[in-house]
C-alpha positions, -999 to +999 in steps of 0.1 A: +096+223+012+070+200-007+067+169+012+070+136-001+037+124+016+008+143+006-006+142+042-037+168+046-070+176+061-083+212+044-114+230+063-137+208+036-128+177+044-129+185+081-165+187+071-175+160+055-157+137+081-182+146+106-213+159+077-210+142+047-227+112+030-215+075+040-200+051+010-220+021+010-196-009+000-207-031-030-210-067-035-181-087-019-162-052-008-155-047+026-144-016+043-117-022+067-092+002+084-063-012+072-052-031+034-030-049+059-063-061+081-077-073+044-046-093+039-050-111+068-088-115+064-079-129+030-055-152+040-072-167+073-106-170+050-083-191+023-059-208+046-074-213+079-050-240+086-016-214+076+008-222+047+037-208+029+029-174+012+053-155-013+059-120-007+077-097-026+110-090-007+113-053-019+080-039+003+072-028+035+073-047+065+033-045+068+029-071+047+051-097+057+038-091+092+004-091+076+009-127+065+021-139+097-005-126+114-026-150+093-006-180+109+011-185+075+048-183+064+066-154+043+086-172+014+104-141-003+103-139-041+124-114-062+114-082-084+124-073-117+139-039-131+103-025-138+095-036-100+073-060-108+077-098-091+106-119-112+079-149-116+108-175-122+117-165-086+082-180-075+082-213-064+055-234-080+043-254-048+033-224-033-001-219-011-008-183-018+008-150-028+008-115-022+013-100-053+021-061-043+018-037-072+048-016-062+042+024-069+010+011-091+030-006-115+006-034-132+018-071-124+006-098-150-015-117-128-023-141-156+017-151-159+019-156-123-016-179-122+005-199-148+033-205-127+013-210-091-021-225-103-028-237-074-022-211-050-043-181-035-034-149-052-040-117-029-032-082-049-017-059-022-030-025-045-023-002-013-004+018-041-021+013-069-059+029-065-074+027-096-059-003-108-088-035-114-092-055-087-076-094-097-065-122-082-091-140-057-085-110-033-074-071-037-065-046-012-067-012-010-053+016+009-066+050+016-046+060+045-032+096+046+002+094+028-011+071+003-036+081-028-064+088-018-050+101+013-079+102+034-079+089+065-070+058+083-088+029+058-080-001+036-109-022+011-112-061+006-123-065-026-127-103-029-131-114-065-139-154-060-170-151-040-193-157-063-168-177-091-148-198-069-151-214-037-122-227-030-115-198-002-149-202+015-142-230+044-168-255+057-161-238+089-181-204+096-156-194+117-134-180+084-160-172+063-156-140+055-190-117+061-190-137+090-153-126+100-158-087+090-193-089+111-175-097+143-147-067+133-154-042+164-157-004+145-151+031+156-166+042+185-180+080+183-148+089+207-125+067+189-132+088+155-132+123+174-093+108+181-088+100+146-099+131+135-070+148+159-043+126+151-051+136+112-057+172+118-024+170+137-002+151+113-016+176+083-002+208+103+028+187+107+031+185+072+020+217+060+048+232+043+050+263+066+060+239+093+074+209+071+111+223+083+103+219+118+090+189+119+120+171+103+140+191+125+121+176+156+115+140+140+137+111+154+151+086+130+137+052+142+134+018+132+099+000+134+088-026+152+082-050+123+066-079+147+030-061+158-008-075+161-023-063+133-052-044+150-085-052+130-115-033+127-144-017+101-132+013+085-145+044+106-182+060+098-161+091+088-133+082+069-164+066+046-180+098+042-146+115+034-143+082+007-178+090-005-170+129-012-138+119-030-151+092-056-165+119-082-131+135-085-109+102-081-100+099-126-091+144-119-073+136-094-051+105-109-049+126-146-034+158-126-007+133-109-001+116-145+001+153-161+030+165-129+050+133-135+052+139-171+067+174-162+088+156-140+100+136-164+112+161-186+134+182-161+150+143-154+158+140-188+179+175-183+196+159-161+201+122-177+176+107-162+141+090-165+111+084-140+087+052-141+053+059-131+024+033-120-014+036-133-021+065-105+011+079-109+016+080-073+048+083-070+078+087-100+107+062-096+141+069-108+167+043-110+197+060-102+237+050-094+238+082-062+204+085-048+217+109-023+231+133-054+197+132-068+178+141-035+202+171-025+190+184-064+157+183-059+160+198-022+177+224-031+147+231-053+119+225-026+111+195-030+116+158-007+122+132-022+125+095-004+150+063-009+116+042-003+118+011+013+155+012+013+153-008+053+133-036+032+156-065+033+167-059+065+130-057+075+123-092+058+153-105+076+137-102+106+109-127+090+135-151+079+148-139+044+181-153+035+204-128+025+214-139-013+182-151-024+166-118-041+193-103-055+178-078-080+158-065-043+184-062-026+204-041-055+173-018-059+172-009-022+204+010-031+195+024-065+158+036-064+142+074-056+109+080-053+096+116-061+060+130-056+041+136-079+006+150-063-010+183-065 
């Protein structure tokens, strides 16, 4: 069975997690452990006093819990077909916005400056590396099960710093190399137990013992109300970053070339697959999900009805049922499909 999360930790990387050379963050980049920690860096630098923040009601609970970790409020907005945010669904008066690149597919952050001028945009890219970083603040993600999956980290790329102040607060308290100063890292135990829990989690998903982990793993739901637990990306998981860069364009042209194949045996079948920049995952819009994923298991491979818990997630941070209607339609129509090596 091909898993659907492309979780692994090969005797090289083992190596340059404890031997390789460190990535040194640029101008305004910060290296984080979490994109969820540089949401709520983002947010508390730009709204240290809270406000109302639109998030995309089709997405994991991360973020919602992200922003109210922040001390704002989660206003829901609505997607479109292609999943990207339905912009007439965004209301004007807004303070900031998360806009989430779902799967790596592009939003048009100009349109959506247009409609909120006023208001902090944040790019939640935790799916799409390799997309530009926009707004006033992007995010990355390079946990394991994400692309690049390499370990537990996020970036804050923050675009205004040097263009616009209007994030940067008289008080020091928010500023933000001030805030990511006083972010406590990884303690040379602390990575020894990352480096465990990774190893672990990539034998647990190595296909020789995919079967039995599924077999053993418990259906649960998560809590959706946590502390976000902040800190500096881990020494290692920068070297791992650092030996990854030179092959990061290979690496997203090998997952555009596999969901191009994809596409074709869909089309067999009468159906079609929407890819983002990375081509992280392929998305099929489809009337029987559950048809579809009992035809590609029977072939090998998992596939995933992602996010399909989301609007009974953002329930739980007030969403009114009714208000995102294309959202909550998708949750029910949508397989995702990998697409990595």
């Amino acid at each position: 069975m091909i898993p659907r999360l492309n979780i692994s930790f090969p005797l090289k990387r083992q190596w340059q997690y404890w031997f390789g050379k460190q990535y040194e963050p640029s101008e305004g980049e910060y290296l984080l452990n979490h994109a969820r920690t540089g949401i709520v860096m983002a947010l508390r630098a730009s709204l240290p006093n809270g406000g109302r923040v639109g998030v995309v009601a089709y997405n994991c609970h991360t973020v919602a819990n992200a922003v109210v970790n922040a001390g704002c409020t989660p206003v829901f907005v609505d997607v479109t077909e292609d999943l990207t945010i339905d912009v007439k669904s965004i209301p004007s008066d807004l303070d900031a916005i998360v806009v989430t690149n779902l799967f790596g597919i592009r939003n048009d952050i100009g349109v959506i400056r247009k409609r909120c001028p006023k208001a902090i945009i944040v790019v939640d890219n935790a799916h799409g590396y390799g997309l530009p970083a926009e707004g006033d603040f992007t995010v990355y993600s390079i946990n394991q099960g994400k692309f690049p999956a390499l370990g537990e980290g996020g970036i804050l790329v923050v675009n205004s710093q040097q263009t616009n102040g209007k994030w940067q607060m008289t008080n020091d308290k928010w500023q933000i190399n001030e805030f990511y100063n006083s972010l406590p890292s990884y303690s040379f135990i602390a990575q020894f137990r990352l480096f465990v829990s990774m190893l672990t989690k990539a034998i647990a998903y190595s296909r020789c013992m995919y079967w039995l982990t599924m077999k053993m793993k418990k259906s649960s739901s998560p809590d959706v109300h946590q502390d976000v637990v902040m800190k500096q990306m881990a020494p290692r998981v920068r070297r791992l970053y650092q030996a990854w860069l030179p092959n990061a364009e290979q690496e997203i042209e090998a997952q555009k070339c596999n969901a191009a194949a994809l596409n074709v045996k869909l089309e067999a079948i009468h159906h079609q697959c929407t890819t983002g920049a990375n081509a992280f995952m392929a998305v099929v819009h489809c009337d029987n999900p559950a048809e579809l994923q009992k035809w590609f298991a029977q072939r090998g491979v998992e596939t995933a009805t992602h996010f399909a818990r989301a609007i009974a997630w953002a329930t739980e941070f007030g969403y009114q049922p009714g208000s995102c209607p294309n959202a909550e339609r998708l949750t029910k129509e949508l397989l995702m499909i990998p697409t990595y090596r």
